[in-house]
C-alpha positions in Angstrom: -95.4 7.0 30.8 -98.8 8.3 29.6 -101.4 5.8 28.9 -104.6 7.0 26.8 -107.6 7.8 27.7 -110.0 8.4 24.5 -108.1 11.3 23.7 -106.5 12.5 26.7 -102.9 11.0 28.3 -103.7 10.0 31.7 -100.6 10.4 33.8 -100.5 8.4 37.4 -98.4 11.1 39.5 -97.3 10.0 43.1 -97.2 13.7 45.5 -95.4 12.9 49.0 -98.3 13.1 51.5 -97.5 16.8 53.7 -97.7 18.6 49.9 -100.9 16.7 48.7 -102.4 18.0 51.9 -101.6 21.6 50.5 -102.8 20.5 47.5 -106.0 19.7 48.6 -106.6 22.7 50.5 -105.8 24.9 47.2 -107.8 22.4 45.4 -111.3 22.8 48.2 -109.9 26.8 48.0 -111.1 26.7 44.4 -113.6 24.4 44.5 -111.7 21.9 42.1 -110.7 18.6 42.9 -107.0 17.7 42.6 -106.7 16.2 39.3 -108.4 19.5 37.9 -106.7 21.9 40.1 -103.3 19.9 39.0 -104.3 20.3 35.4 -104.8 23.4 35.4 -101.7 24.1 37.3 -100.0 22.0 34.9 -101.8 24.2 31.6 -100.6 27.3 33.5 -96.8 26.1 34.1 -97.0 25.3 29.9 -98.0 28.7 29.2 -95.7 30.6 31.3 -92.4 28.5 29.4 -93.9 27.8 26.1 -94.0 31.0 23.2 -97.5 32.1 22.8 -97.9 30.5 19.6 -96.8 27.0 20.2 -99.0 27.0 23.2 -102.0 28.3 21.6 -101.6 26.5 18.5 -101.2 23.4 20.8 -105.0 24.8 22.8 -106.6 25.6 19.6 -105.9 22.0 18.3 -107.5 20.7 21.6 -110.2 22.7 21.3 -110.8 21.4 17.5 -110.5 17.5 19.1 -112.9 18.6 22.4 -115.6 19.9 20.1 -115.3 17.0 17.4 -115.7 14.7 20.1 -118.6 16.1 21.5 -119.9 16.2 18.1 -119.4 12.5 17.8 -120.9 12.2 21.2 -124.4 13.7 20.4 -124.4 12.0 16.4 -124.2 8.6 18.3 -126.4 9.3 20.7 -128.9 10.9 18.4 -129.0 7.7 15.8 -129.0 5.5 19.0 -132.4 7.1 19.7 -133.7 6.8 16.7 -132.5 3.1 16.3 -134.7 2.5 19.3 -137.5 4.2 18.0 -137.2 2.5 14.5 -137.3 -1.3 17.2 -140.3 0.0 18.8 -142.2 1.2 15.8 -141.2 -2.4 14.4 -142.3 -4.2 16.9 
């Protein structure tokens, strides 16, 4: 079962040990680490058995999250600065 992770599902996959060594060499091949090469594997594999349009309506809808959240990462850290400025001017 997935757990969350902000806004990602964070999967804990066990990969017998001789294929996680061919893993790894695809993986340094690439210049990934696993998880990444494995997620992008796993995009790949969704593509190829999904329509087109369910699996870029599904991207697109990531894409629209990824961005608001970066959004919301740079508002916070903008009025964070500015809250700190506002205590030293205060002070």
């Amino acid at each position: 079962m997935a757990q969350l992770h902000g806004n990602k599902a964070h999967y804990h996959v066990l990969i017998d040990p001789n294929r996680a060594e061919l893993l790894f060499e695809k993986a340094a091949e690439a210049d990934q680490r696993p998880a990444a090469w494995i997620r992008e594997a796993v995009y790949s594999e969704l593509k190829r058995v999904y329509p087109s349009t369910v699996y870029n309506e599904a991207m697109a809808k990531d894409q629209v999250q990824w961005r608001s959240s970066i959004r919301n990462r740079v508002e916070g850290r903008a009025k964070s600065k500015a809250d700190t400025l506002l205590d030293i001017l205060n002070d």
